[in-house]
N, C-alpha and C positions, 0 to 999 in steps of 0.2 A: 569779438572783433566785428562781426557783424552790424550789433546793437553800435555799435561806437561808431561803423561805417554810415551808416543809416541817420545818425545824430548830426553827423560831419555834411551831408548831403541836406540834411534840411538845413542847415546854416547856410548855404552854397546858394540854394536858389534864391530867397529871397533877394540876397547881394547882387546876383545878377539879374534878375526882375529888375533892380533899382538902376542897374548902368544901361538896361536896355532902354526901361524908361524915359532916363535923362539924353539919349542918343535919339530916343523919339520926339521929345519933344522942340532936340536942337533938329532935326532932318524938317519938321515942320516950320521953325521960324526961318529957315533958310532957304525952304526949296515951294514950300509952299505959296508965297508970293507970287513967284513968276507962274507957278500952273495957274495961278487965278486971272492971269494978265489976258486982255483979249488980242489974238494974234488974225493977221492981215493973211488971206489965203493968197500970197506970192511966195516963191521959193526961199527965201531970208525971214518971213512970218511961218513957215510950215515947219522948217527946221527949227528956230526956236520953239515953237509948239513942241514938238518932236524931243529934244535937250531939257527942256523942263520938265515935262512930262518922265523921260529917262531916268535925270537925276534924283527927281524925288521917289520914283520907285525901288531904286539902289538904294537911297538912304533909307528908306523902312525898311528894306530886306537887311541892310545892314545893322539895322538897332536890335534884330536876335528877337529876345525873349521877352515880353513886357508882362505884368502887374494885368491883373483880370480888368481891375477899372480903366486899363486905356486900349485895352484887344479892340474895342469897337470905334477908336481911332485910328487903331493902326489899319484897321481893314479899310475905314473912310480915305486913309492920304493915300493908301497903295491903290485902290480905284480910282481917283481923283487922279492921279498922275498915268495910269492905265486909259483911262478915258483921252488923256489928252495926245499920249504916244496912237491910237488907234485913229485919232482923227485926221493926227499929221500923216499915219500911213493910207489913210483911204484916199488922198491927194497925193499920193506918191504913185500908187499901183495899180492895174487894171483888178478888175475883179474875179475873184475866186480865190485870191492865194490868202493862205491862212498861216498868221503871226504865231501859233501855238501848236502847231506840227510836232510831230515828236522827230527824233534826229534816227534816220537810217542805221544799220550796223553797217560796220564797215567791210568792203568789200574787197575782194581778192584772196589767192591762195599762199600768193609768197613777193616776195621784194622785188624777184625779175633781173633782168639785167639789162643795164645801159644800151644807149645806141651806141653799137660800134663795128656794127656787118650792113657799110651799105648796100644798096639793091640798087646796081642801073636798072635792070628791067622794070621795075618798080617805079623809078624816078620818070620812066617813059610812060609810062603808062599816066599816073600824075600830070604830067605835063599834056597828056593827051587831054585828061580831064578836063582842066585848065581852060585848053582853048577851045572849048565847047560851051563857055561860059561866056556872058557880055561883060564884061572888066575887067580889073586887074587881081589879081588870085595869089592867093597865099597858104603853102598847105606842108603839114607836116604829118611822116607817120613813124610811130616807135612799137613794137612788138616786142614787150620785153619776155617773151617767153624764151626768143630768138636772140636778141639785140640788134635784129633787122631793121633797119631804117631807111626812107628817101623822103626828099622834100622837093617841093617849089619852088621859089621864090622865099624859102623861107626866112632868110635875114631881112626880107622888103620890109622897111616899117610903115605898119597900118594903121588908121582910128582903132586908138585901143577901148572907146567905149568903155564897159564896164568892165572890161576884163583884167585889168590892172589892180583892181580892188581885190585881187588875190593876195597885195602887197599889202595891204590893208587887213586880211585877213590873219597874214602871215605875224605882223605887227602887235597885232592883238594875241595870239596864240604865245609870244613871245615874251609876253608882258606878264605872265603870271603861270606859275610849273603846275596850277592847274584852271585848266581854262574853262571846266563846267563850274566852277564857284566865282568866277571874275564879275566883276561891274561892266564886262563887255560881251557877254556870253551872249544875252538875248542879239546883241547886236550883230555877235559875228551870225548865229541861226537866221536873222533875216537877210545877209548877204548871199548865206548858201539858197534859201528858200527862195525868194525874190527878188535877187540883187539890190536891194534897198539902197539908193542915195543918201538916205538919210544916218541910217546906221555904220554906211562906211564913212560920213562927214563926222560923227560922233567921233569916230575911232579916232580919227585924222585931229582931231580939233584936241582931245583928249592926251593923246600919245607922238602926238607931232607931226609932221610929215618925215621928218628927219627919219624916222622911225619906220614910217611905211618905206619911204628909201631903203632904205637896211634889209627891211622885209621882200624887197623885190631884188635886190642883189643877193640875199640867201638864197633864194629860191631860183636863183638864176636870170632872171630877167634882167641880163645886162643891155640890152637896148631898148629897155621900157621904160615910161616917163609916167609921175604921178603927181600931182595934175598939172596942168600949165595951161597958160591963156589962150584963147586961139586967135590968130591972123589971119586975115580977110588974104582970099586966094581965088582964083578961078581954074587954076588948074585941074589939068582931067588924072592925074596921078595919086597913087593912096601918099602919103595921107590925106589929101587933100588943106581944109582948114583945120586941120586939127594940130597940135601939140602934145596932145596926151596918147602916145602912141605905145604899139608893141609890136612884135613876129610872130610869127606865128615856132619857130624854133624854140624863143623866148617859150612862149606859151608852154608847148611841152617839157621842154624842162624843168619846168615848174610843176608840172602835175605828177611828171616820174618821179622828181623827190619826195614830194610829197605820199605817195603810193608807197614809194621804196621805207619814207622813213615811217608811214606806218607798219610798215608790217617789220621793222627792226633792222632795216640796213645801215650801219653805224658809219659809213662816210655818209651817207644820205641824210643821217643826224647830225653828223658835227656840220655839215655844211649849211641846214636850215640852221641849226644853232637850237635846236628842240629836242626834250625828249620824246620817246616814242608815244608816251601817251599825248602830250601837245601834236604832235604829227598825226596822230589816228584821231584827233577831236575836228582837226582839217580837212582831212579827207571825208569824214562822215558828213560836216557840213555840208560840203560840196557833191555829196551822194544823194543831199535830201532835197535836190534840185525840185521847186516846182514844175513839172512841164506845163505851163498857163500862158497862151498867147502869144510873144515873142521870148518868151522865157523857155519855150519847149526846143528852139536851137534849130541847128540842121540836119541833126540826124537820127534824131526818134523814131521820126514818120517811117522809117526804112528797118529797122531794128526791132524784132522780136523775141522776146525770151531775153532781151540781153539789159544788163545793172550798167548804169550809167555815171559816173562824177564829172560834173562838167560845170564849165561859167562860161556865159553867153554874153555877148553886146551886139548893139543895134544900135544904127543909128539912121538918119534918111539915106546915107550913103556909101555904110560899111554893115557888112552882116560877117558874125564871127562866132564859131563853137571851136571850143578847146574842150575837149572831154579824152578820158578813161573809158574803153568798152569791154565791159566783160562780159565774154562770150566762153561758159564752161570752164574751161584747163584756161582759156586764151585770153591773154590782158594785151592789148592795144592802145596806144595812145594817140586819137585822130585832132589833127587842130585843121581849120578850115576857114577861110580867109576871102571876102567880098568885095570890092569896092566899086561902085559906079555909082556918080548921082542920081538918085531915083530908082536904086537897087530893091526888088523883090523879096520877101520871105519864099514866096516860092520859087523863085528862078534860084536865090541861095541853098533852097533845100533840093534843088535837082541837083546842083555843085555837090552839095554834101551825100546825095547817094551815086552820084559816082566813084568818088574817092572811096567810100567804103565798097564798092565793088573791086577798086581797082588794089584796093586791100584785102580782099577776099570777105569781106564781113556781110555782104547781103547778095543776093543775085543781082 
């Protein structure tokens, strides 16, 4: 049985050598072109850069296993298209964050429970917060060890910035029952690592918006928008020009099921509509946050010893951290919320270490 196994398996490879080949050769007449094309360093030429680049590195990952005489092609077109994904990201990002991170484990001890024990004292205290800030403020807190919760303002819809691209995350996790072998994998790891523009437009462009819709109504963001145009405004109120907005409620909701449905809370899964390993591949993205420039949020600076999942946006006029803080036994869910033209990183991260005082999480 052995010898016959063994006979059966050399007939096997070379068959497949021969389909990976013909898969290599089609990923090159097809994808190869456009990486050769020279692109304009504006946001519509960096993004193509970026999509060509992508595709033709999926297609050779996708063509498996090739014949000895074309390995040293297949390793040419996957650098060839490596090359061009790394040029479109060094015009996308400030410097230091690294495309090839490896993904955090995932954090927490258990699923937690829902908000559903408001805290006035809490809500006072917030609100105390608030007005020690220059603009308009949006804040939420969930303590799912407790189900303790109070908010701000937090149904105010704000500049959702980047932080909508959660729905984009969600979209992608959604599209395949295993989301570390997808054609979107690298992409979703540059959303968690850098908030990449580019990699959430792949998604988007890929998989529809229809889809990131979807993705932002499982996860709860029923008063988020993904993307929309913006209108010329001068008003001093969030959102101001913006149309791609969210809340910061919104925002937590989305991180608790997320949290919940990694760690196997099964309304927390029918609701994203994932299972739990899609749910823990989201969660860990968004743990491998780089902290690099405004990507490090509001409330690092203040936080010691403590694991962080969070997605941050910024803009000249909105500064927002939605994060998970785990502290020991204690999972918390801080969303923190900015708005004034010509708002601060640091005046947003004074906001941001009140509120986690005013939640007991720092002195």
């Amino acid at each position: 049985m052995r010898r016959s196994a063994l006979v059966l398996l050399l007939l096997l490879v070379p068959a497949t050598a021969v389909a990976g080949d013909e898969e290599l050769l089609a990923a090159r007449e097809r994808y190869l072109p456009a990486v050769q094309l020279r692109y304009a360093n504006t946001p519509d030429g960096v993004q193509a850069r970026y999509d060509a680049g992508r595709n033709l590195v999926e297609a050779v990952r996708a063509a498996g296993s090739v014949r000895p005489g074309l390995r040293r092609l297949r390793a040419e077109l996957h650098d060839r298209g490596r090359s061009q994904v790394a040029l479109a990201e060094a015009l996308d990002r400030a410097t230091g964050f690294r495309s090839g991170a490896s993904l955090a484990s995932r954090p927490g001890n258990g699923a937690g429970i829902g908000p559903h024990r408001p805290d006035r004292a809490l809500v006072r205290s917030l609100t105390a917060a608030a007005g020690r800030a220059n603009g308009a403020v949006g804040i939420w807190v969930h303590e799912l060890d407790t189900g303790r919760y109070a908010g701000h303002q937090a149904d105010l819809r704000f500049a959702a910035a980047s932080t909508v691209k959660l729905g984009a995350i969600a979209a992608a996790l959604r599209a395949t029952p295993v989301p570390e072998r997808s054609r979107w994998w690298y992409d979703l790891r540059q959303i968690g690592f850098w908030s990449s523009n580019l990699a959430a437009n792949r998604i988007a462009g890929e998989l529809g918006y229809g889809a990131i819709g979807e993705g932002l109504r499982r996860l709860g963001m029923t008063s988020s928008t993904y993307p929309g145009p913006y209108r010329a405004t001068t008003a001093w109120r969030p959102p101001g020009p913006h149309t791609r907005v969210t809340t910061a409620r919104d925002l937590g909701r989305a991180l608790y099921r997320l949290h919940a449905g990694a760690h196997g809370d099964l309304r927390a899964l029918r609701l994203l509509g994932v299972t739990r390993r899609q749910a823990e591949a989201g969660l860990r993205v968004l743990a491998s946050s780089q902290p690099i420039a405004d990507n490090r949020g509001l409330l690092r600076r203040w936080l010691t010893g403590s694991t962080l999942v969070e997605k941050n946006g910024w803009l000249s006029d909105t500064r927002t951290t939605a994060a998970i803080v785990y502290q020991g036994e204690r999972t918390t869910v801080i969303v923190v919320e900015l708005y004034r033209p010509g708002v601060t990183r640091s005046e947003a991260e004074r906001l941001g270490r009140d509120v986690l005082r005013a939640a007991g999480l720092t002195r």
